[in-house]
N, C-alpha and C positions, 0 to 999 in steps of 0.2 A: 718431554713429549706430552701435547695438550690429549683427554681422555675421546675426544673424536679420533686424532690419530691414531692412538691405541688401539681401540673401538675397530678402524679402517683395518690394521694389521695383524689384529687378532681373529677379523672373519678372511680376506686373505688368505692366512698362515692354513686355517679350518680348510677353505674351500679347495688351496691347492694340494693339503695334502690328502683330498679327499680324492679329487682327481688323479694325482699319481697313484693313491693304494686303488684306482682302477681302473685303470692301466694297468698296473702289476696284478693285479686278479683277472683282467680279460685275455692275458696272456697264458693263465693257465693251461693244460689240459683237461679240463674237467668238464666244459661245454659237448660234452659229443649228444645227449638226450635231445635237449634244447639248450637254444640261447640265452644269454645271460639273461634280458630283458621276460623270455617265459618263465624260466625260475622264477623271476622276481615276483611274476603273479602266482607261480604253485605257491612259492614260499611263506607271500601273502595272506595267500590261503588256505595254506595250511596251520595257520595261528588264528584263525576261526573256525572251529567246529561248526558253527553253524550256520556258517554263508558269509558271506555280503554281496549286498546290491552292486549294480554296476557302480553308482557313486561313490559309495563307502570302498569300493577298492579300486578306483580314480582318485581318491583322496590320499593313498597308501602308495600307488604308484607315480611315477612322475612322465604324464603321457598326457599326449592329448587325450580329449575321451573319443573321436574320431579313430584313431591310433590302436587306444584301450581295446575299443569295439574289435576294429581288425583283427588283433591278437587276438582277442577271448574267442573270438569266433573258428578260429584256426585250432587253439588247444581245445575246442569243445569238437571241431573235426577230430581230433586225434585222442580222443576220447579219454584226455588228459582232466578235464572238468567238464560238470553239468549245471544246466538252470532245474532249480527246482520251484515251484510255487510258495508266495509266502502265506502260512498260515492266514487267514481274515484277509487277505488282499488276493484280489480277483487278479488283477491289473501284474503285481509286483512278483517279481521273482527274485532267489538268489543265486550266486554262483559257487560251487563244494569244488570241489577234489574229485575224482573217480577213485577206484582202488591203484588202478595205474599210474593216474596221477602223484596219487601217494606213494607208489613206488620210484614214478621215478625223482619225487619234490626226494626226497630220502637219500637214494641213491647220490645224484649229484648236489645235493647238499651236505652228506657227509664228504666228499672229493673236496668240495668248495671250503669245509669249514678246517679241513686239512689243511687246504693249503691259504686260509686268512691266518690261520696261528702260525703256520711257518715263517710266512712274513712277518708278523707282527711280532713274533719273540725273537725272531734275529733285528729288526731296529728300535723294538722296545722292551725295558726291562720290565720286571712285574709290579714296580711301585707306579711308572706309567703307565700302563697301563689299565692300573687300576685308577691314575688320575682321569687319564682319558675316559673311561668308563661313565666316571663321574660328573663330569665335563659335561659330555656328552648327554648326561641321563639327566642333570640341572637345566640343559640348554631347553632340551623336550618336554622337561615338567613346567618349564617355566613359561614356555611358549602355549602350552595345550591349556593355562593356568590365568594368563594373564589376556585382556584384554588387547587388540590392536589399538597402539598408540601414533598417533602422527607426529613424526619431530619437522621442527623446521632446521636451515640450513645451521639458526646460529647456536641452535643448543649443544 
C-alpha cells in the first residue's frame, strides 16, 4: 500500500467512525434541555470563563456563522447565555454562560459523558483508548502547530 493510500484510509477509518459514534450518541436520552447542536455551544462555553467572540466560537463550532447567529440568538432567548461587552472595545462583545446555562451545560453533560464512556468502554479496551486519546490529541497539536501546506496530486 503506497503512503497516499494509507493516508486516504486512515482519514476515512477517522471520519467514519466519527460519524457512527454520532449516531450512537444522538440516539441517546440525554437531549431533553437542548439539542445536541446547543450543548455543543454551552459546552463550548463553558471551557471559557471568559467569553468568546462570536468568531472564536464559530471557529470551535462547526456552523455556518449565519446558523451560529440563529442559535446563539435563541439560547440567549432562553437565557441559557449572555453578551457581555469587551473590556477597551466599544464595538465588541462576548458570549458567557448564564447560571442556567451552567446548570443546564452540567446537567446534560454529565447524561452525555455517561453515556460516551458506556460506549466507548464496551468497543474499546483501555490501551485504546488511551491510543485514541493520543491520536487524537497529536492530530490537534499538530494541526494548531503546523502551518497550512498545499500538496499536489503526485506527492
Amino acid at each position: 500500500m503506497n503512503r497516499t493510500q494509507l493516508a486516504n484510509e486512515s482519514w476515512e477509518a477517522l471520519f467514519r467512525a466519527q460519524v457512527a459514534l454520532n449516531e450512537e450518541f444522538a440516539s441517546e436520552d440525554v437531549w431533553v434541555e437542548v439539542a445536541r447542536v446547543e450543548y455543543d455551544v454551552l459546552y463550548t462555553l463553558s471551557k471559557a470563563p471568559d467569553g468568546l467572540s462570536m468568531a472564536e466560537l464559530n471557529r470551535g463550532i462547526l456552523m455556518t456563522q449565519g446558523g451560529l447567529s440563529k442559535l446563539v440568538a435563541r439560547l440567549e432567548q432562553r437565557g441559557l447565555i449572555e453578551r457581555q461587552p469587551v473590556p477597551g472595545d466599544r464595538r465588541a462583545t462576548c458570549l458567557l454562560l448564564t447560571e442556567d446555562g451552567r446548570a443546564v451545560q452540567r446537567r446534560v453533560g454529565l447524561r452525555h459523558g455517561t453515556a460516551v464512556a458506556a460506549t466507548m468502554t464496551r468497543i474499546l479496551d483501555e490501551d485504546q483508548m488511551q491510543q485514541l486519546r493520543a491520536l487524537g490529541t497529536h492530530i490537534i497539536d499538530a494541526l494548531d502547530a503546523a502551518p497550512v501546506t498545499r500538496t499536489t496530486a503526485s506527492d
